[in-house]
Steps between C-alpha positions, in 0.01 A plus 500: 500500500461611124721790510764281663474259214467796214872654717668196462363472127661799416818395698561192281441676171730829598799189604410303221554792292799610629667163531404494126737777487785375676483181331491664136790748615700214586452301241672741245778527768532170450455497123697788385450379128142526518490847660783641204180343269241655678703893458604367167174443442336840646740692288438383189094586573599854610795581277189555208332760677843653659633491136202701367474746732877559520490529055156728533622766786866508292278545184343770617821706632677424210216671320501837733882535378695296791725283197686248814121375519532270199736331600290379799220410224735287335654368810201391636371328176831314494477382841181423471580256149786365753306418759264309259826320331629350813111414585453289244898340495400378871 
C-alpha cells in the first residue's frame, strides 16, 4: 500500500516538473520579447568573462611574437565596452 502511494508520489512530482517545463517553454514562445531579454540578458553576464579570456589568451600570443594577436586584444576590449554601451542605453 505504501510503495503504491510513494510510486504515485514520485509520478506527480516527475509531471509536475515536466509540465513546469512545457509551460515555461511556451511561455517565451509566446512572449518572444521576454525571451530576446532573457539572451540579452545572459550575454551581457557572460560577455565579461568571454571578453577576458578572449584579451588574456591574445595577450599572451601577442607576447610569444604572433603580432595579428593584438588586434584580438583590442577587439575584444572594444566589444566588450560595446556591449556595456548598448547595456546601459536599454
Amino acid at each position: 500500500m505504501w510503495d503504491m502511494l510513494d510510486n504515485l508520489k514520485r509520478f506527480n512530482e516527475s509531471t509536475q516538473e515536466y509540465f513546469t517545463i512545457i509551460k515555461t517553454f511556451f511561455h517565451y514562445i509566446t512572449h518572444p520579447k521576454e525571451l530576446l531579454l532573457w539572451l540579452w540578458d545572459t550575454a551581457v553576464n557572460l560577455s565579461f568573462y568571454v571578453c577576458l579570456s578572449i584579451f588574456c589568451i591574445s595577450l599572451v600570443v601577442y607576447l610569444l611574437g604572433v603580432k595579428k594577436a593584438r588586434l584580438y586584444a583590442q577587439m575584444a576590449f572594444f566589444v566588450y565596452l560595446t556591449i556595456m554601451i548598448f547595456n546601459k542605453v536599454m
